[in-house]
C-alpha positions in Angstrom: 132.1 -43.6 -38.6 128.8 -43.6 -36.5 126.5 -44.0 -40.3 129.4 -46.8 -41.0 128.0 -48.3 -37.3 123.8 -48.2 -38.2 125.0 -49.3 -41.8 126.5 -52.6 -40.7 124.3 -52.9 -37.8 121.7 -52.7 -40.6 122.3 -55.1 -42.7 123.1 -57.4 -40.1 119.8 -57.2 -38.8 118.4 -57.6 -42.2 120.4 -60.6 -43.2 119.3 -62.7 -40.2 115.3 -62.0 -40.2 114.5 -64.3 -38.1 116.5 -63.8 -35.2 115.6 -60.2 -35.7 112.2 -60.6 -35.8 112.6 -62.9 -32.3 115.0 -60.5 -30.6 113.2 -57.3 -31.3 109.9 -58.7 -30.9 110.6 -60.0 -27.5 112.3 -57.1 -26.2 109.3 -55.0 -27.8 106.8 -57.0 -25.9 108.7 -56.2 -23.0 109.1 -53.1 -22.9 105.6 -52.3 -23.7 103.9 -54.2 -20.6 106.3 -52.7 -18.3 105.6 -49.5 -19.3 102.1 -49.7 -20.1 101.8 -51.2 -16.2 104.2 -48.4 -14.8 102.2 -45.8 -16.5 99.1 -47.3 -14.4 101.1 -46.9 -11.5 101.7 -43.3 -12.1 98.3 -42.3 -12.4 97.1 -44.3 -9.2 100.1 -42.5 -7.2 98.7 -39.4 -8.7 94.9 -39.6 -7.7 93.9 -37.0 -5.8 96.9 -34.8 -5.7 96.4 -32.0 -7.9 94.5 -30.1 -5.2 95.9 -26.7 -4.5 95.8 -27.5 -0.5 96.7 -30.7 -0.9 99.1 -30.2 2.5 96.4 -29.1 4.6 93.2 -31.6 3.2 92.5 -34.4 5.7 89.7 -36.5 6.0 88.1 -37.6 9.6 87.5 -41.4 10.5 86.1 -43.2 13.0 87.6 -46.1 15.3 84.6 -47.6 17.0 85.1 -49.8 20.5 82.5 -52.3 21.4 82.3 -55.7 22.7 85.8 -56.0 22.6 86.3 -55.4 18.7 87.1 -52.6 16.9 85.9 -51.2 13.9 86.9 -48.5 11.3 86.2 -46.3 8.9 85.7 -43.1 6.8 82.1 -42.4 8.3 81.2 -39.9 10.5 77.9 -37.7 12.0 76.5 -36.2 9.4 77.0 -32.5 11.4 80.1 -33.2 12.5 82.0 -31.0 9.9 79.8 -27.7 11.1 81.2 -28.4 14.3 84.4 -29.2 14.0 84.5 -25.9 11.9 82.8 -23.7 15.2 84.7 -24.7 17.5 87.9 -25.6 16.5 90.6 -23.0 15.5 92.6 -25.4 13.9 90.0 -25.6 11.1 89.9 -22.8 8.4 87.0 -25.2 6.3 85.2 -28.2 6.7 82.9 -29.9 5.1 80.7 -32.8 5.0 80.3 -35.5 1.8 77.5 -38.4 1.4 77.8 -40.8 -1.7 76.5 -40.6 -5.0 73.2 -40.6 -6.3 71.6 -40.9 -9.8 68.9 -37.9 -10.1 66.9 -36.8 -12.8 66.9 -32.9 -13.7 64.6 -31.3 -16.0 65.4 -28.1 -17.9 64.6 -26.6 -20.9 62.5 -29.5 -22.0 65.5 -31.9 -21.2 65.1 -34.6 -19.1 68.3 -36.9 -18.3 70.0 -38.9 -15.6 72.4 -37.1 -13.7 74.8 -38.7 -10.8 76.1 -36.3 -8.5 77.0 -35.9 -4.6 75.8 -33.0 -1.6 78.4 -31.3 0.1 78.8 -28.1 2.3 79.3 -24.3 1.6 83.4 -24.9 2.0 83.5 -27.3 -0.9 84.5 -25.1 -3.3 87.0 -23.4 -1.5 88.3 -26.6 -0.2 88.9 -28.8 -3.3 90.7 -27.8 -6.8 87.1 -27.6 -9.1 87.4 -24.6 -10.7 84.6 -22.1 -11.2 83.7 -21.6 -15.1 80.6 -19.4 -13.3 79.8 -18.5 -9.4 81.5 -17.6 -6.6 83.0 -20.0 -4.6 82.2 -17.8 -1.5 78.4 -17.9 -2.0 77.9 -21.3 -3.9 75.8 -24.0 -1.9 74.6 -21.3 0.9 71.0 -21.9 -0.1 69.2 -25.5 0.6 67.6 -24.7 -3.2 71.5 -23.8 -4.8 73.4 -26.4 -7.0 76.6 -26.4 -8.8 76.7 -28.5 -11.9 79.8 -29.7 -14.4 80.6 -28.0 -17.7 79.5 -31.1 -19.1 75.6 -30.9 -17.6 75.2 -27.3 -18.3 76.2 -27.9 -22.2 73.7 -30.6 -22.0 71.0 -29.0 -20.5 71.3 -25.3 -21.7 74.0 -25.1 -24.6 76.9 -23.6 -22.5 78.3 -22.8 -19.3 77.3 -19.1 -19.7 73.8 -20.2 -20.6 73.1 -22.0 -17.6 74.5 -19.8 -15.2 71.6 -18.7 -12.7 69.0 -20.8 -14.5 66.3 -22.9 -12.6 66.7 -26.5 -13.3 63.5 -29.7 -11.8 65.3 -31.6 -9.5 63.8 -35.2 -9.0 60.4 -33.7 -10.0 60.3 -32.4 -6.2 61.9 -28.5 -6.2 63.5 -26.1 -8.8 66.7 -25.6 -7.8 69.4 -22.4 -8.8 71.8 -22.9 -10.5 74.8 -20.9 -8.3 77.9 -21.7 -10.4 78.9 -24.2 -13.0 82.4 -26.0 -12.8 84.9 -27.7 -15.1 84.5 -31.4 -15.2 85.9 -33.2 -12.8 89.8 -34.9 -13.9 90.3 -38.1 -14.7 92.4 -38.6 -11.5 89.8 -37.4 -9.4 88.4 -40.0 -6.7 85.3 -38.3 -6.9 83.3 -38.4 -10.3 80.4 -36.1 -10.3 78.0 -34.2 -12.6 76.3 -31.6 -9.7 76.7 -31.3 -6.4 73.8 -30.0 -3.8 73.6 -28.3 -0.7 74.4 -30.3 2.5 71.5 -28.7 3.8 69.4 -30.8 1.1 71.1 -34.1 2.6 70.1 -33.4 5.9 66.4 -32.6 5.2 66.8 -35.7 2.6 67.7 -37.5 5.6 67.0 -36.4 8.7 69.4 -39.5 10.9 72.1 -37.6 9.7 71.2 -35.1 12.3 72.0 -37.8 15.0 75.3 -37.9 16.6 74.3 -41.5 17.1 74.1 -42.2 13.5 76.9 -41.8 11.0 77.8 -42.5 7.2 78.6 -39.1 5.6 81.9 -38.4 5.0 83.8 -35.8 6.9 86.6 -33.0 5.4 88.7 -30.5 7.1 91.1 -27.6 5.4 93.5 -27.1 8.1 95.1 -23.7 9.0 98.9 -23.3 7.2 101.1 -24.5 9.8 98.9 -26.7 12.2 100.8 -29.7 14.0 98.3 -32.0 12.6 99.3 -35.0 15.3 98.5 -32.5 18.1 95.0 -32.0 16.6 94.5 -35.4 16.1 94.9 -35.9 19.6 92.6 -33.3 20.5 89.9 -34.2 18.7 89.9 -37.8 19.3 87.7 -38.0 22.1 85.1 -35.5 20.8 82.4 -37.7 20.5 82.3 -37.9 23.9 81.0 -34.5 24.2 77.8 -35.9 22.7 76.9 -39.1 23.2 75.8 -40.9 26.6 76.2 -44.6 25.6 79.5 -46.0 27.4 78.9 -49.6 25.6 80.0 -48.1 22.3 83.1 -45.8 22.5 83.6 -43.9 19.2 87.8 -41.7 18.8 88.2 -40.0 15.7 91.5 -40.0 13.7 92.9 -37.7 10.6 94.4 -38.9 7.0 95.9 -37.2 4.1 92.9 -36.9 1.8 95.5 -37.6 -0.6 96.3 -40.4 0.8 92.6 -42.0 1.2 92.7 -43.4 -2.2 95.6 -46.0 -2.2 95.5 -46.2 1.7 91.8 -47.2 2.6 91.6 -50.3 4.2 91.9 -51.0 8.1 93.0 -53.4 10.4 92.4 -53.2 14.4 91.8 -49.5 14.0 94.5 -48.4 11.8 95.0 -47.7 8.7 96.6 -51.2 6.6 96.9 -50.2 3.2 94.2 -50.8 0.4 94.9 -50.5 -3.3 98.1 -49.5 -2.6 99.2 -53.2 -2.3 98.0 -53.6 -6.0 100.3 -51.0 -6.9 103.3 -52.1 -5.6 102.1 -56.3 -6.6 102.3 -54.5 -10.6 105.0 -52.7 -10.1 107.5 -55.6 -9.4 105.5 -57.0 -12.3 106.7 -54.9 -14.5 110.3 -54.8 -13.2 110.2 -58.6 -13.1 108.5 -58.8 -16.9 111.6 -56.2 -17.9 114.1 -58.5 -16.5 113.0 -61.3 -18.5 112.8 -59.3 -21.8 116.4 -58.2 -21.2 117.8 -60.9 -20.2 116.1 -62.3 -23.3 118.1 -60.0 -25.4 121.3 -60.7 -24.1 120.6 -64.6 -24.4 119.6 -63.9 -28.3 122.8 -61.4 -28.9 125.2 -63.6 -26.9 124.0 -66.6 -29.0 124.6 -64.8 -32.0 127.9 -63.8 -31.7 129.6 -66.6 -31.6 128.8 -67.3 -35.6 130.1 -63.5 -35.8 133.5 -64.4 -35.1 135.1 -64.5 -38.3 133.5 -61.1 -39.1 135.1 -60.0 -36.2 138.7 -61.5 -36.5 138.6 -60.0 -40.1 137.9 -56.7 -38.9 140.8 -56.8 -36.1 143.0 -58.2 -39.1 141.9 -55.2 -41.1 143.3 -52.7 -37.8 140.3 -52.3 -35.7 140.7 -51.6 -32.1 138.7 -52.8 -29.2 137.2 -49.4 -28.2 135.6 -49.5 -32.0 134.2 -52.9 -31.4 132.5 -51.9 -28.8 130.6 -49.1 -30.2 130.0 -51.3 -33.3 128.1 -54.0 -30.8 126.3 -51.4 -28.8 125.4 -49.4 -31.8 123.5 -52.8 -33.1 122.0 -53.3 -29.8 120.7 -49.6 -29.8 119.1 -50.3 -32.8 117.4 -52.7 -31.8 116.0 -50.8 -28.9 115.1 -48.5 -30.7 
């Protein structure tokens, strides 16, 4: 019965090419931009949150109060993650982040352009990079260390294995060690990297950092398992004023989901007012709206259609065919066409 169904279905679609071609290649269409937009959506939702501790990963921001505005964002002291770490318990890691640079490295009579990032000795054991070669314990403990992709140490010395412990010219200024290669980063990664260097290299780099009156660097924290994050929020909020005299400009930190940062980045009167997010959600009615429109399509087409299938119809309920078997014959079609 069901090969009867696809048969007639079949040649039905066969006889009337033109509608065919219409109906399937609307619905097609269709189908393909919805789904090509709400895979988009997936992997933007998904940025970020294949870290292990995802749950306990929160990045530090800054409200800042003067002259009656307020301003907001994900800088910070540049030596405010050391001492969060010391003397908060809450804290298990920290670590601070500053942007990306384009170096050049020079290695085995290679020299190439390489962009990477500085970050502290808790980097590793922070965020979901996993070690090819090193320890994630010791990696980044020396201001001369550096931990470099799979993709650099192929480049620069054949293999992961190869470079492992090998000196590599950084900037033409100081050989640094290399202290433990890692996969390269993911495709859903917010930060894209070839090396990362020792925050101790930032802060001789540039020595502001050192200020509590200065800020820019990023700040990360690795909370302990079962912290009530809003209650440590609150007690870190005023901590800047532990260091810093000036009462015109009034600085209170807050926490985010790291995972969070990447949709949710923007900032309105202090607080966090969505970002890309809102480009998200704008495509995903897009493509539930574009769906809509290529089914309603479809029925349109097939509804028109079946009023010159009548006769076949009435024959086949001459003939002793029941509702139920109707039916199936119409949806079977309309499968097929899906399909």
């Amino acid at each position: 019965m069901l090969k009867n169904y696809l048969k007639t279905a079949w040649r039905n679609l066969y006889k009337s090419k033109t509608f065919s071609l219409i109906n399937v290649f609307g619905l097609a269409l269709g189908l393909a931009c919805s789904l090509l937009i709400l895979l988009w959506v997936r992997e933007e939702r998904k940025m970020d949150a294949f870290h292990e501790h995802d749950a306990q990963l929160y990045s530090v921001f800054e409200r800042q109060y003067h002259d009656g505005q307020i301003d907001a964002g994900h800088y910070t002291p540049g030596i405010l993650a050391d001492e969060l770490k010391q003397t908060m318990a809450e804290v298990r890691y920290a670590t601070g982040m500053a942007w990306n640079e384009e170096n050049t490295f020079y290695a085995n009579n290679k020299i190439l352009k390489q962009e990477g990032n500085y970050a502290g000795e808790d980097f590793f054991k922070m965020f979901s990079y996993p070690l090819l070669q090193g320890d994630p314990e010791t990696v980044l403990k020396s201001p001369l260390d550096v931990a470099i992709t799979r993709k650099m140490a192929e480049d620069f010395f054949g293999s992961a294995d190869a470079a492992y412990g090998q000196t590599i010219r950084y900037d033409n200024r100081k050989d640094m060690k290399i202290t433990a290669v890692f996969e390269n980063t993911p495709y859903n990664s917010s930060f894209q990297f070839d090396y990362i260097l020792s925050w101790e290299t930032f802060l001789e780099n540039q020595s502001w950092a050192r200020n509590w009156d200065n800020n820019g660097p990023h700040t990360f924290l690795m909370l302990q398992p079962g912290t009530d994050v809003a209650a440590f929020e609150n007690k870190i909020r005023d901590f800047m004023d532990l260091h810093t005299e000036n009462k015109n400009f009034v600085v209170r930190f807050g926490l985010q989901r790291f995972s969070e940062q990447y949709l949710h980045s923007n900032f309105e009167n202090g607080e966090i007012a969505g970002g890309r997010v809102k480009y998200v959600r704008l495509f995903s009615v897009i493509a539930v709206f574009i769906l809509l429109i290529a089914c309603i399509n479809f029925m349109n087409l097939t509804t028109a259609r079946s009023v010159k299938r009548a006769k076949e119809i009435g024959i086949r309920k001459v003939a002793g065919a029941f509702r139920g078997a109707l039916i199936r014959q119409f949806i079977g079609e309309a499968l097929l066409i899906v399909v």
